[in-house]
C-alpha positions in Angstrom: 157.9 77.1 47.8 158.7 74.4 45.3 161.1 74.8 42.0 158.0 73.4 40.5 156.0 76.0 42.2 158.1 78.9 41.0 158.1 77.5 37.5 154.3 77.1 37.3 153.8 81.2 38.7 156.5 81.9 36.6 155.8 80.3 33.0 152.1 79.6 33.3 148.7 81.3 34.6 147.4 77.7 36.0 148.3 79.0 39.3 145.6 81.3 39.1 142.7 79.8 40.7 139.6 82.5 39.8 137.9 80.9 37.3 137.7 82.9 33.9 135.0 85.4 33.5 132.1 84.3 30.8 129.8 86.8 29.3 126.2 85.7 30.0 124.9 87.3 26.6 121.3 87.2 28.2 122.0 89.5 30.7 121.6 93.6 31.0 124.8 95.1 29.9 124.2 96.7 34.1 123.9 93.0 34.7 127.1 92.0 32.8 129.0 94.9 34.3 128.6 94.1 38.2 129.4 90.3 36.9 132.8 91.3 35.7 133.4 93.9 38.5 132.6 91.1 40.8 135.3 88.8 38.9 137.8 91.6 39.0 137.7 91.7 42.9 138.0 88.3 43.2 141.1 87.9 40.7 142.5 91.0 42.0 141.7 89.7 46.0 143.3 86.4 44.9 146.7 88.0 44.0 146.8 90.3 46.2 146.6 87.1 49.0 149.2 85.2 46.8 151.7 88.0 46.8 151.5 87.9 50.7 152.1 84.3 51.0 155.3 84.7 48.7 156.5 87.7 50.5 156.2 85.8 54.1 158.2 82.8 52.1 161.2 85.5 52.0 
């Protein structure tokens, strides 16, 4: 991993690369609610696979 790489997971959140969740207002709340669930698992997928990466760096 790159000093530049350490400095962006370090200072930023750019690294992150799940997109933001948006609120579709013209959705059931039900609707809504499996959305972000969905976005959760993704994000939480995503750093869970990041964390192994770094750990096999060390």
């Amino acid at each position: 991993m790159t000093p530049e790489e350490k400095k962006e997971i370090l200072e930023t959140y750019k690294w992150i690369k799940v997109k933001y969740y948006q609120l579709d207002e013209n959705k059931s709340w039900e609707e809504r609610y499996r959305d972000l669930e969905k976005h959760h698992w993704e994000e939480t997928n995503f750093l869970i696979a990041k964390i192994r990466e770094i750990i096999e760096l060390i």
